[in-house]
Structure formats: structure tokens, C-alpha cells
N, C-alpha and C positions, 0 to 999 in steps of 0.2 A: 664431512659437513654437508649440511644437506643444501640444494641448489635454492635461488630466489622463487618466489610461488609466480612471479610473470615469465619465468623460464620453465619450456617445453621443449622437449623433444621431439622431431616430426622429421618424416621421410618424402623427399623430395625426389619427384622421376621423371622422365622423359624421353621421348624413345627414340631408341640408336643413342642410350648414353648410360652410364654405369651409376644406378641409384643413391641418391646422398643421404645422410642419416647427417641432420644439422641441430643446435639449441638455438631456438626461435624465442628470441627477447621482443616479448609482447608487446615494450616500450619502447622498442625502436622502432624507425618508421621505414615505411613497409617497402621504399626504396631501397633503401640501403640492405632490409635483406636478400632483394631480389640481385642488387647487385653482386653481392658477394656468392649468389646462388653461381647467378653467369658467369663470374671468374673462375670459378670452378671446375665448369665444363669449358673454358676460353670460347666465352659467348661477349661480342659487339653488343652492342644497346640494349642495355638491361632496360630502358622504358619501354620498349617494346614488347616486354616480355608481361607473362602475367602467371599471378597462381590459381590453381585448378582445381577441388576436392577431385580427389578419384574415385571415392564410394558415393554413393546416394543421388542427392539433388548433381553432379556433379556441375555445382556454380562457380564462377570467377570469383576471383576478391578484389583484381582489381580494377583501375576503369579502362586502361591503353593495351589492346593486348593484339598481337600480331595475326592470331587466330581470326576475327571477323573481317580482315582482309587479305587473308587465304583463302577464307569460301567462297568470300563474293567474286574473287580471281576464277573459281572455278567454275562459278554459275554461266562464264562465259565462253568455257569450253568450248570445242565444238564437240567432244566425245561422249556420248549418251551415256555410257557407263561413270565416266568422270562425273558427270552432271547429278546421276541419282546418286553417287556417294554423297556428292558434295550438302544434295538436299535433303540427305538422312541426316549428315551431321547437322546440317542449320536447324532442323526439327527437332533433335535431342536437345541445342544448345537453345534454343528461339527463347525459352521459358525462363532462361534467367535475365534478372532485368539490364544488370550490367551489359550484358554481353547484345541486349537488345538492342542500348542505346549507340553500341557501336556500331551495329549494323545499318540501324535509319540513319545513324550522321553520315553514315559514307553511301545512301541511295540504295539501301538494300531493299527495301520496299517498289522503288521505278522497276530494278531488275528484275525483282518477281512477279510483277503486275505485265512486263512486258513478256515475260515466259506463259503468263494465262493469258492474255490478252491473243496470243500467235496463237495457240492453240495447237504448236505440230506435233503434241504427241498427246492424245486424250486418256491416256492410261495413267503408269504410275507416276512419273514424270510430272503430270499436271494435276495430281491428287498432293504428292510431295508440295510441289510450288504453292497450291492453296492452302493445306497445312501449315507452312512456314509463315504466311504470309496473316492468318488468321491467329498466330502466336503472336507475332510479332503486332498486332494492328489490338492486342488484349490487352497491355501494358496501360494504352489511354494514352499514349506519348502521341498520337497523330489521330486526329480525328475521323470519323466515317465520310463525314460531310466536305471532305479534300477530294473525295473517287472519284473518278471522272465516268461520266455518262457512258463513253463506249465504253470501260471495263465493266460498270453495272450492266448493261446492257449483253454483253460477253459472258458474263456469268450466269445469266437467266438464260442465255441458250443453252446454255449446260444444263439447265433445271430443265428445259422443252423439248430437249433429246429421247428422241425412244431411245435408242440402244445407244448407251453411255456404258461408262464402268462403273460397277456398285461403289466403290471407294471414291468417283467423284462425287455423285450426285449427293450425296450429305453433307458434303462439303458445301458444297456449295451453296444449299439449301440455308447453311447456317450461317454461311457469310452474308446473305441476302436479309435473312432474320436480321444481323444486326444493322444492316442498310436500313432497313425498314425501322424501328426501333430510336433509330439515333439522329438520320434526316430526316424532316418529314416528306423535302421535296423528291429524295432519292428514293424515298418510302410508297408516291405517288408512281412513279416510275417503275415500280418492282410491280405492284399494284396492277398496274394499266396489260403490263410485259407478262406475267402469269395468272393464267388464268384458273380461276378457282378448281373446273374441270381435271387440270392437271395435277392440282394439287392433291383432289380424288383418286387420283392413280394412283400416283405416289405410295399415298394412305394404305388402299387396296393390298399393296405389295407384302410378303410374309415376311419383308428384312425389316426388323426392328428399330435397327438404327435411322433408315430409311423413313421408317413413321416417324420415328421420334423428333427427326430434322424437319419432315414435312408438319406437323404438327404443330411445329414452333412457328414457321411462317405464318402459319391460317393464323396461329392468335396474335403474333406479333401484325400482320393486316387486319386484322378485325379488331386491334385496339386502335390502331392508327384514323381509323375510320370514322365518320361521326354516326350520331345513333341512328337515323333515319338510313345509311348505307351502309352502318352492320344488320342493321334489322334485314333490309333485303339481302346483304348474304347470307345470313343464318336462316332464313325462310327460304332461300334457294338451297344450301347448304342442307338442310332437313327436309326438302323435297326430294334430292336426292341418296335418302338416305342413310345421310354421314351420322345420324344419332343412334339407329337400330345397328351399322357396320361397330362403334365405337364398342356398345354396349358387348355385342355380339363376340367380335374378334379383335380387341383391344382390353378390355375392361375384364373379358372371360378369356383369356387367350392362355393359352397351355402354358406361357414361359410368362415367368413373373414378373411386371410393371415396373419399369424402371423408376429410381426417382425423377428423372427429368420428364418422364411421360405423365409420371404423377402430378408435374407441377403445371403441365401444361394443359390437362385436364382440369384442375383446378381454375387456370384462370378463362378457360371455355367457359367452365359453368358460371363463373361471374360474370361473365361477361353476357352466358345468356341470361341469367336472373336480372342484371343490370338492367335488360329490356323491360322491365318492371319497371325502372326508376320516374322515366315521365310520369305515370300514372300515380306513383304514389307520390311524388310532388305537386299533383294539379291539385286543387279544392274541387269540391263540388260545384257547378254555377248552375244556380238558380234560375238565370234566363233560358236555360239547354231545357228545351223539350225533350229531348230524348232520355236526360240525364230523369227529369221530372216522371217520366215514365217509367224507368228503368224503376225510380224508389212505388211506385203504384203497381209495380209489377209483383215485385216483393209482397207486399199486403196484399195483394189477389190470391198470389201463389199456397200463403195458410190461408187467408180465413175465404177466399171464392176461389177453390178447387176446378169450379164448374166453369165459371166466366162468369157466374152473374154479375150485373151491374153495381156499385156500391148504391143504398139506400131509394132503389127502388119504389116511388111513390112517394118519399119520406120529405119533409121541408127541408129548406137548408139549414137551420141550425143544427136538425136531430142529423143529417147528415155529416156535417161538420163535427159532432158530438162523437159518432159511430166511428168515422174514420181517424180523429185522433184517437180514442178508445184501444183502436187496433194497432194501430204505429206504436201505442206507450207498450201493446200488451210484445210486440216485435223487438222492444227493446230501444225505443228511441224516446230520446227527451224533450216528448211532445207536450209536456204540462208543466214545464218549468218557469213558473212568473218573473224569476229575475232576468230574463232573459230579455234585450233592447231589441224593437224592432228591426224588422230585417232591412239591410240598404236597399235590397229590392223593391220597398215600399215608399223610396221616394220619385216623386212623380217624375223631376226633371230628368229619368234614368228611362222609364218605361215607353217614352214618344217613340223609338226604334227597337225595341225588344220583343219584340211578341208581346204586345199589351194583353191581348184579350186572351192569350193561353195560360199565363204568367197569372192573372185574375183569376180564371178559371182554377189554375190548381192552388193557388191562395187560399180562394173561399171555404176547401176544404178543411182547414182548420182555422181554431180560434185565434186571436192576437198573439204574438209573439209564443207560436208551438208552431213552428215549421223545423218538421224533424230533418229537411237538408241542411241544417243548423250544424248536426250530430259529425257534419261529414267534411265542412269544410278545413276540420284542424290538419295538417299537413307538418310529419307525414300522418297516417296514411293517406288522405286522401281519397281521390276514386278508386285506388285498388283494395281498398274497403267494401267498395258498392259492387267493383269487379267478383271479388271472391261470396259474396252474398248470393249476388244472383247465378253465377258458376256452380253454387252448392242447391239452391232452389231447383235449377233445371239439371242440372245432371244427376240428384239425390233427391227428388221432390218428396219420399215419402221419409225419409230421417231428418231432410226439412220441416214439415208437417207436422213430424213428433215430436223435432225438439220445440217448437212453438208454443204449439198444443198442448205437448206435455206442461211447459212451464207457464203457460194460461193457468191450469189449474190448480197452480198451487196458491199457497197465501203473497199476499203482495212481496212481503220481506225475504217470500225460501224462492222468488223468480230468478230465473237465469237469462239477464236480459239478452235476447238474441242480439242485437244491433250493439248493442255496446260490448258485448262478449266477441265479438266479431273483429270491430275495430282496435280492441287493444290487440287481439290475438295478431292481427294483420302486421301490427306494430312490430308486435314482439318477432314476429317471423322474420320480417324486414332485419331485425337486430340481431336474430342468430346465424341468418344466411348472408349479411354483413352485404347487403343489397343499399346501392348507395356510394360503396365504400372504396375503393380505391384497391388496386392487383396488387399482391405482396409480392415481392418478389423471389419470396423464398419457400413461400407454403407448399404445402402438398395435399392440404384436408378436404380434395374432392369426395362428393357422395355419388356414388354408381346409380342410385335410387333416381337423382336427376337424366339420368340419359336412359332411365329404362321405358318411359312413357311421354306421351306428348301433354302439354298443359302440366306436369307435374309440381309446378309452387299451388296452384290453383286445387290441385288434386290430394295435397300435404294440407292447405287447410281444411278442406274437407272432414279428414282425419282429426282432424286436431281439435276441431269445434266440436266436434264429437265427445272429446277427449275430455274437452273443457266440460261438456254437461254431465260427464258421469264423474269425473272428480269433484264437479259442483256436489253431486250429488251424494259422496262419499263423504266430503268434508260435513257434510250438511250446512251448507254454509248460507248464509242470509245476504243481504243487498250490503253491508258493512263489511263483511270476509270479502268483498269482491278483488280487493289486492292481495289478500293472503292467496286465494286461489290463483291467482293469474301466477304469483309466484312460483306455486308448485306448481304448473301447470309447464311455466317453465324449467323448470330441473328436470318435467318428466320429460320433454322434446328435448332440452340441449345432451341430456344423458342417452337418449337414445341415437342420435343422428350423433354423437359420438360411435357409435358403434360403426356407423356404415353400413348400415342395410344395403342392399344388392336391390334391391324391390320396394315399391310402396305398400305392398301386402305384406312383407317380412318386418317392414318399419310398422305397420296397423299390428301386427300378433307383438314385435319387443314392446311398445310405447303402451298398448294396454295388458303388458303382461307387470305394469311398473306402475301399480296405485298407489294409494294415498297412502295407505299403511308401508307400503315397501319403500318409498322415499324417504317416510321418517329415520325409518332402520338405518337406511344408508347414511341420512344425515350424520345421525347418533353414531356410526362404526368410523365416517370421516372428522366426525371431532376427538373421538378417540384415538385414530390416529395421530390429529395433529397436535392432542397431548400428548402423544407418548405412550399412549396406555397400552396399547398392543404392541410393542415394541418387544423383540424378544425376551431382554433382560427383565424388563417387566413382568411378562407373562411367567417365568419361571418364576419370577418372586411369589406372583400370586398363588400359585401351584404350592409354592413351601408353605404359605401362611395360610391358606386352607384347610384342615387341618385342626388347628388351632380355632379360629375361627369357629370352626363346624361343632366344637365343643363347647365354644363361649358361647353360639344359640342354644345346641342342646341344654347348658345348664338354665338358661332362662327360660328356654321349655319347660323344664324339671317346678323350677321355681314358679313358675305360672302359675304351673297345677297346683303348689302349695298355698297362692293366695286363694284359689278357687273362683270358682264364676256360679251366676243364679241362672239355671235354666229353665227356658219357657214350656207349659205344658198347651197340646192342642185338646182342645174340647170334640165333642162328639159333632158340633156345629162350625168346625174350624175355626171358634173363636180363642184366641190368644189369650191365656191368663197367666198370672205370674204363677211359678213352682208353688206346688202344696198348697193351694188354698180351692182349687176341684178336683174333681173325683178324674182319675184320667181313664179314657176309654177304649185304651190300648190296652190286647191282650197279654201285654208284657209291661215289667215295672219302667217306667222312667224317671229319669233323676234329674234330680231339682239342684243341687248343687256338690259342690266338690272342696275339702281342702286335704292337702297333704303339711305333712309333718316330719320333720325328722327327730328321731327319736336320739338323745347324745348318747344311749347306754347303749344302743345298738348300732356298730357300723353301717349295715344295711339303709339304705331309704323306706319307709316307712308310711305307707298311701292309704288313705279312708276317700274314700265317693260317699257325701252321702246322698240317699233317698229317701223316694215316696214310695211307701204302701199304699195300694190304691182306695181310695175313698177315705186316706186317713192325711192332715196334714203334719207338716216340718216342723221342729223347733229351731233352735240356735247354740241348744248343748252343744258341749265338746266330747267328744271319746278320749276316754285314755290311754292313750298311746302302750302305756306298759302293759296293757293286757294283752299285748298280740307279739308273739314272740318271733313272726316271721311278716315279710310285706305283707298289707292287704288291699283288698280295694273292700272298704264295707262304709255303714252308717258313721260320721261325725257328729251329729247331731243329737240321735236315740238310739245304741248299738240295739235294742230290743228291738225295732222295726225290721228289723233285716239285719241275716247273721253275715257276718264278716266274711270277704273272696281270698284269699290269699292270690298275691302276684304270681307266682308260678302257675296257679290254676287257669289263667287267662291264656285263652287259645287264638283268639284273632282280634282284631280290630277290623270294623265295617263301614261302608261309606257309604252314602248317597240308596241307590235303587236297593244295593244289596243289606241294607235294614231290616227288620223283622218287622219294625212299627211306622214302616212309610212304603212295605212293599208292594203291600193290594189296594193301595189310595187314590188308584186313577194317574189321569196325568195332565190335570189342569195346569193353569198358570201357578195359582198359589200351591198345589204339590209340587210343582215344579222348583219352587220355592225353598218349599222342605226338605226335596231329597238335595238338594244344594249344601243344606245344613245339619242333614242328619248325620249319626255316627251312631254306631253300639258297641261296646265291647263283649264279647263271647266267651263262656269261662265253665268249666267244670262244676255242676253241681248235683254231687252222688254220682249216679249211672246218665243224669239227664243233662243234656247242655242247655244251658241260660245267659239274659242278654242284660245288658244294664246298657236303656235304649234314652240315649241324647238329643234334642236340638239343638243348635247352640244360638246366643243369640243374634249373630253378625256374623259374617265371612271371617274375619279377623281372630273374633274367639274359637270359631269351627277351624283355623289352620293350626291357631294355638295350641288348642287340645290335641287334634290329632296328629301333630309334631310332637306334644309330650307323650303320649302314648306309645306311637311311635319310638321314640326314643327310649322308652320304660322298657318297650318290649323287644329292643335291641335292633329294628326295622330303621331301614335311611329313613327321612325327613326330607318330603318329598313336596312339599304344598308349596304354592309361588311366593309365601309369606316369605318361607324360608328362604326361598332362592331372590328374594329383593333383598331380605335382611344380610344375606351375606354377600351382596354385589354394594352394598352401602360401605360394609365393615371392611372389604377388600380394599374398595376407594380408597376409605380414609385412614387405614391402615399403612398402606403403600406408599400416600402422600408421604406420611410421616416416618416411614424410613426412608422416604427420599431426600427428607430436609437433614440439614448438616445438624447436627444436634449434640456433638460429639461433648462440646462445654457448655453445653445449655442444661439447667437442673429442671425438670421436669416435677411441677407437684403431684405427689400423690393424689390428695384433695383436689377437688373442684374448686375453683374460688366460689366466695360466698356471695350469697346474691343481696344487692344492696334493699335499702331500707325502703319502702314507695314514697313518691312523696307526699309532701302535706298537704298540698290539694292539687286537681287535676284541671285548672282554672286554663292552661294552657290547651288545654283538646280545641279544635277548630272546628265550625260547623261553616262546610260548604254549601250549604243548600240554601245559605241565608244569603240573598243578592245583594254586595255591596251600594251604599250609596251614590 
């Protein structure tokens, strides 16, 4: 009979006693089997007692266990050897929570603090005590903000030590992290007590672990901090270096980047992009002379290269006229009538503002076109007006040209500078998550931030860039201006996915990824997320290929049998329909085509007909029973020209390699032609002869030389083909993917219903309601 499914078999042991092999009834409670363990070995107080995994996590199960008041007996040894057993075992056992909770009820926490606090043995002794004590204080059962001052204070002299032992000094590092972190007052304190200098040391050092603890400090301090006193450490901090040391011998460093160093990397660069945040929260203010200049500086920058004056001699209106002229052609929405007067134009504002400078730059435009309009939406803000002028002076002549360039185009294909600027500024702000708050799990630093100074400033550079030659690609007008920003975006978040090492390595991926190559990828990521590439799939398509490749070729075959009229070119390159001029080609060409199949003969059965030159077409038919093998000849009038048989046919020709488009030159309109040309090549007597095609559309030209193709046993090879059979694969596929198993399928089409009786329903939108 087989046992209850809550009855187990388990082996129970303990040492200096002979192993038990017991059935453990899941549903009794958990005293009573510990009891019955104890009488077994003639063991007193079974509550005292507790169970122990002995493989893996080796955790308690219960909560009363005699163990955490064995070790903390021992922590108080006087025997140093006693003492490091005892704090190996508390550090193996620290990590289970049970066993945690026994240790803080009974003061295990005072007596480890009092062991680092004394300080009499700075080696392993006092690496052990902070381990356990850093276990134990991870749980969350006791808060940071309980430490007492001299122990924070004690543990930062261990961080200011030269010559410590490598096993403390991380330790301790990372107990101070969480000080910092968790009080803010204890946080002030760690703060004040090391000083950044040292923390530079620290860094410097080749022990890994040693960075990776010092590491956590700086940023756990430099969150703590407000913005105006991380800003000065991190201008102190990159005065001394620590950006070019990171890049250098952390970021490039021979042994591979820890996750935790990844993450802590990570929220460095947030935290220095963050330095960005004031500015992209201010607006523009209108009263700031400086700001007012900063936007005049810009319009000097393209269109007075020199320094000349704006308008020169000129009155004020024609000046005012010129200078908005220049700001709309910059990109700014200086001629916008719906726009309310500025607030800066109420009087009660201007008595303490800079009246007469505020005036002065006013008068430069008309009523309500003051392009510092453009700037006040928030974000971006000034760090809009920032990265403008950053790109002006640092880039003055790719400034100039994208200006200039898009001066002269037509109003609707401009790329406005200022407004291409500002979204782009946005958009940056939203993939570099500038703003936003430290994750505390990420690790998606970019190395490209710590390889140079200014680099958000230096990334848009790039990117505006980026923006005018995809503008340019899209061919996009002042209405595409969201489509473009779009891709513009997939083409930065796809690359700063990658992680460039460099802002040069990010300028070669991001314009190695245009307008056409985004599509693609679009198109391969919606095919993945239907399925379509999914292995199963892809083998199906591979079977049904095949098949397929035969149901084109037969409507190739069939093509040819309905025939097509082709156009002849005159001696003046004038276009006339087939047969009705004289062609001036030294070879015949052919006006049209039908094939036939004949039911007495298995074989397929082919007529081309033609024109003899200076003679026109009928619309006869050839009779088929007079040809007892393929042919390609007249359908029309077999007298005009004797019949080719198919076997005699040696090649098919395309485009340059024609006989009747070969010495044409190479205009636009040949260009044209050899697009469309075809001949076929065939045996006639000892001489070879052409029966030379145009055809009249791209479409009929892949037709034909698909059917020919296919006549003459050669792949099918033109892009008709290869859309037509990426169509049939589709929906082929679809349809053996639908369950269909009891679904009857008509043969026939349904019929297509009758129209109606009047079409009094059609809507004309062009007509304005009343």
C-alpha cells in the first residue's frame, strides 16, 4: 500500500550522534516532530532545538533555535581563534532571515558594533564582524538611522586609512553607502568625514572590488547632495580627472565590468546629464539681456558671418521687416498672427526691467513675432537656446550650411533650424531619461558620455545633423515634420542601443542607419512579431515555394497567350503605336504577341507577331495546325515573316545588350528605353536574327521576360516575380495556418453582387456645410 502523499521520508543528523532516517507527516506540527527527533537521541527541550537544510541555502525552519545563542556566547570569547570560528559561522548563517531574527532579539548587532567600534584587530577579525553585521542590518528588521555617530565615525576611519587590509576597506565602504543612502543626517556626516580626494584613491587602486565599493559612495553622495553641491563636485571631480581615469581604466579595463559597476555607472551619468535639468526647466525670460542676445547672436552667426550691423542705414520698419525675415528663415515662428501679445508688453511690468533695452530689442520685430515665443514651452526650454548656440560656435560652418542650405529651398521642402532644434532637444531629454529619477536596477550606461567633455551638447550636434540629411532623404516638406522627427528617433534610440565607446563611433553607426534602412528594419520587426520568420514558418515557406514558382510561371506562359501591343520608336524618338510607321531600326520589331495552345499537339505552341518594315499589322490569326513544332512567328499575316520555331531560339536580351537600343546614346529618354528593351535571338539559316521589343511599361517588360524566360527553361528573375511570389507565400501561409480542418472551401469565387440603382449616396466633401 502505497504511503499518504503529505508523508516523506527525510534524514536527520547531528554531530556526535548516529543519523535518523524518519517519515515526516507534513501535517503534523513541526513540534512535535522535533520532539520526537529529541527522544531519540535523549535530548531535554526539544523547543530549543531547530531544523537545519544541510545542502544549499543551509536555512532554519524554525524560529527558537539554540544555535544563535551559541555564537553570540562565542563572540565573547577571549580566544581569537574561537572568535573567527565563531564569525565565519555567523556569516554563513547571517543570510537566513529566521536565524537573523534570533540574533538581533538577543543584541547580536550591540556585540558586533562593539567588536568594530574597539578596533583591536584590523584584519580578518574586523572584516568577519563587518560582514556579519552588514548581513544582518540587510534584512530591514533595524534601521540605518538607529547607528550611533561614534560607530559611523569609526567606520570612516577605516575608509581614511592608508594602510588597512584589502578585505576591510570594501567593507566598509559599502556600509557607509548604505548610511548615506538611508539617513540623510548620517549621510551629511559620511559626507563632511571623507573627503572626495580619498575617494580618488580609492578609484585609482587596481582591486576591483575596491572600485566598485568606492564607486557606490561617490554616487550614493552625489545623490544625497542638492544640485548646486553636486554640480561643484562633479566640476571638482572632472577637474581632477575622474571622467578621463573612468573612461580610461574602468570602462576599457582588461577584466570585464561588473554588474554592479555597470550600475553604478549608470547612475553617474544620470546624475551628470541631470545637470542639464535646471535649464531645461527654465523658459526663456524675455527681460534677460543676455538671453536677448544670446537669440541675436544666432542670426548674426548665418546670415552676418562678418559682424556687420543688422540693416545698416536702413529705417525701422525695413529693419524690423529684415530681421524677422531672418529669424522665420532660422526656424523660428516669427510671422505667426494667432499669436497674443507678449506679457512683456504690459507697461505695469517694464518700470524695473530694462525698459529701454527690452524696447530696443522689441522694435526689431513686428506685433506679436517675437521668436523668444518659440522658447519659452518647458521642457525644453533654455537648453534649446543652449545647444543652438553650442552648435553655432563650436560648428560654425555646418551651422551656416544647414541654414543656408534650407534658405534655399522652396518654403514647404525648409528644414526649420530653430524648431528642428527644439523638438530634437526634447526628444534627447526623453531618451537619455534626463529629468527622470535613478533606477535602481538599470545598468544601460553609455561609455560615449565619459569619453568627452560637454558631450549631451556634442550628441546634439550630431543629431541635427542627422535631422537635415533624413529630412533630406524623406524629402519631406513642413507637414512630414512629425513623421521625420520620428524616424529620426528610431534612428538615435537604435543606435545609442548599441553603446558606442565614442561620439565619432556613434557619428559613423547613427548615419550608417538612413531612411531606407529603418524601413527595412521596421518591416523584419513586424515580421517577427507576426511570426513570419519564426523557424516553423520559414520551412513552410521553403516547401511551398516550389509550387508557387510554377503557379507564376504558368501565368507568365498565359500572359504571352493573351499578348500585348508594342510601341515603335521613330527616327525622331517619337512614340507611335505598332504598325502604323515605317521603323528605323536596322532590325525588325514587333508590335505584338499572342500564343496559343494547340489541343492536337501536347507541346505549347508560340506565334510573336510582327512588322515588316515600312509595311503595316493586321488582326488575322495564324493557324495553328500549320506548324507542327513551337514557334515564335506572325499571328496576324504568316506571309510577312516566316515562322522561328522555339528550339531555334538562342538567348534572350535585355536593356544595353539590344541590337535596336545599342548605339542610342545615353540620354534620359534612352535611358528609358534600355529600361524597356528586350530581344529575342534565334537561328536564321547560317545568320543570327533578333525579334527586337519595347515593351510598354515596366510591368509588361518583367512579364514578357519572365515568360520567355520561363519558355526557355532560365529562372525568373525580375522584382515582378519576386513581389509576386512574396504576396502568394503570405497568403498562402496565412491559410494553412487557419484551422480549416471542417471548413469546406468553395472552389468558385463568390459572385460579385449586382451595383446599385443609383449612386445618390456618393458624398461631396468639398461642398461646406451650412
Amino acid at each position: 500500500m502505497a504511503p499518504p502523499r503529505n508523508v516523506v521520508k527525510i534524514a536527520v543528523q547531528m554531530r556526535d550522534a548516529i543519523p535518523q532516517l524518519i517519515r515526516l507527516d507534513q501535517a503534523k506540527p513541526l513540534a512535535a516532530v522535533l520532539k520526537e527527533v529529541c527522544d531519540a537521541w535523549s535530548l531535554v527541550h526539544s523547543e530549543r532545538y531547530a531544523l537545519q537544510f544541510a545542502d544549499g541555502h543551509r536555512k532554519y525552519i524554525t524560529e527558537n533555535d539554540l544555535e544563535a545563542e551559541r555564537l553570540l556566547g562565542g563572540l565573547q570569547c577571549g580566544s581569537r581563534e574561537r572568535r573567527r570560528e565563531t564569525l565565519q559561522h555567523l556569516v554563513l548563517l547571517a543570510p537566513d532571515m529566521t536565524f537573523a531574527q534570533e540574533v538581533i532579539s538577543r543584541d547580536g548587532l550591540q556585540r558586533l558594533g562593539t567588536i568594530i567600534e574597539d578596533g583591536d584587530d584590523l584584519g580578518e577579525l574586523l572584516a568577519l564582524a563587518l560582514r556579519a553585521f552588514l548581513e544582518l542590518m540587510e534584512h530591514g528588521m533595524v534601521s540605518w538611522e538607529t547607528l550611533s555617530i561614534p560607530f559611523v565615525r569609526k567606520v570612516v576611519c577605516y575608509v581614511n586609512m592608508n594602510l588597512m587590509d584589502a578585505s576591510v576597506q570594501p567593507l566598509a565602504l559599502r556600509l557607509l553607502e548604505s548610511v548615506t543612502l538611508s539617513s540623510p543626517a548620517l549621510g551629511q556626516l559620511v559626507k563632511s568625514e571623507v573627503p572626495l580626494d580619498r575617494l580618488l584613491v580609492h578609484l585609482q587602486v587596481m582591486n576591483q572590488q575596491l572600485q566598485t565599493k568606492a564607486m557606490a559612495l561617490l554616487t550614493a553622495l552625489l545623490q544625497g547632495a542638492s544640485s548646486t553641491e553636486r554640480k561643484h563636485m562633479l566640476d571638482y571631480l572632472w577637474q581632477r580627472n575622474l571622467r578621463q581615469f573612468i573612461y580610461k581604466n574602468i570602462i576599457h579595463s582588461a577584466a570585464p565590468l561588473g554588474d554592479e559597476m555597470a550600475h553604478h555607472l549608470y547612475v553617474l551619468q544620470a546624475l551628470m546629464l541631470g545637470l542639464l535639468e535646471p535649464r531645461m526647466r527654465t523658459p526663456l525670460d524675455p527681460y534677460s539681456q543676455e538671453q536677448r542676445e544670446q537669440l541675436q547672436a544666432l542670426r548674426q552667426a548665418a546670415f552676418d558671418p562678418e559682424g556687420e550691423s543688422l540693416g545698416t542705414g536702413l529705417s525701422a520698419d525695413r529693419r524690423r521687416s529684415l530681421c524677422a525675415r531672418e529669424f522665420r528663415k532660422l526656424g523660428f515662428s516669427v510671422s505667426n498672427p494667432s499669436l497674443a501679445p507678449h506679457p512683456c508688453l504690459n507697461p505695469g511690468l517694464l518700470c524695473s526691467r530694462g525698459l529701454e533695452s527690452l524696447l530696443s530689442y522689441l522694435s526689431l520685430f513686428p506685433q506679436n513675432s517675437n521668436p523668444a515665443q518659440d522658447l519659452e514651452r518647458v521642457p525644453p526650454g533654455l537648453l534649446a537656446l543652449d545647444n543652438m548656440l553650442y552648435f553655432s560656435r563650436h560648428a560654425p560652418s555646418a551651422y551656416s550650411r544647414f541654414v543656408l542650405e534650407n534658405s534655399s529651398r522652396e518654403d514647404k521642402h525648409e528644414c526649420p533650424f530653430a524648431r528642428s532644434s527644439i523638438q530634437l532637444t526634447v526628444l534627447l531629454c526623453e531618451l537619455l531619461h534626463i529629468g527622470e529619477p535613478c533606477s535602481e536596477t538599470a545598468q544601460d550606461f553609455s561609455p560615449m558620455f565619459f569619453s568627452q567633455d560637454q558631450s549631451f551638447h556634442e550628441l546634439f550636434c550630431v543629431s541635427i545633423q542627422l535631422l537635415n540629411k533624413t529630412w533630406k532623404e524623406m524629402r519631406a516638406t513642413q507637414e512630414d515634420f512629425d513623421k521625420v522627427m520620428q524616424v529620426v528617433r528610431e534612428q538615435l534610440a537604435r543606435t545609442l542601443a548599441l553603446k558606442p565607446s565614442s561620439l565619432e563611433l556613434f557619428r559613423t553607426k547613427v548615419n550608417a542607419l538612413p531612411y531606407g534602412e529603418v524601413l527595412r528594419l521596421r518591416q523584419t520587426e513586424r515580421l517577427h512579431q507576426e511570426g513570419t520568420l519564426a523557424p516553423p514558418i520559414l520551412e513552410l515557406r521553403e516547401k511551398l515555394k516550389p509550387e508557387l514558382m510554377g503557379l507564376i510561371r504558368q501565368q507568365r506562359l498565359l500572359r504571352l497567350c493573351e499578348g500585348t501591343l508594342f510601341r515603335k520608336i521613330s527616327s525622331r524618338r517619337r512614340q507611335t503605336s505598332c504598325g502604323s510607321a515605317a521603323c528605323p531600326l536596322t532590325t525588325r520589331c514587333c508590335s505584338m504577341g499572342t500564343w496559343r495552345r494547340v489541343p492536337a499537339h501536347p507541346p505549347l505552341r508560340a506565334y510573336l507577331s510582327s512588322v515588316r518594315m515600312g509595311q503595316g499589322s493586321g488582326s488575322a490569326t495564324c493557324s495553328p495546325q500549320t506548324m507542327s513544332q513551337d514557334h515564335l512567328g506572325p499571328s496576324d499575316q504568316p506571309s510577312l515573316l516566316p515562322a522561328v520555331p522555339v528550339a531555334d531560339i538562342k538567348a534572350l536580351l535585355t536593356g544595353k545588350d539590344c541590337p535596336h537600343v545599342r548605339e542610342k546614346g545615353s540620354g534620359k529618354q534612352n535611358k528609358d528605353l534600355y529600361e524597356l528593351a528586350f530581344s529575342v535571338s534565334y537561328d536564321h539559316g547560317e545568320e543570327e536574327a533578333y525579334l527586337n521589343f519595347i515593351a510598354p511599361s515596366k510591368r509588361e517588360f518583367h512579364l514578357w521576360t519572365d515568360g520567355l524566360s520561363a519558355l526557355l527553361g532560365s529562372p525568373m528573375g525580375s522584382e515582378q516575380t519576386r513581389l509576386d511570389l512574396e504576396q502568394l507565400l503570405t497568403m498562402e501561409t496565412k491559410l494553412r495556418l487557419l484551422e480549416l480542418e471542417n471548413v469546406p472551401i468553395p472552389e468558385q469565387p463568390p459572385p460579385i453582387p449586382p451595383p446599385p440603382t443609383n449612386f445618390n449616396f456618393c458624398y461631396d466633401c468639398s461642398i461646406p456645410e451650412p
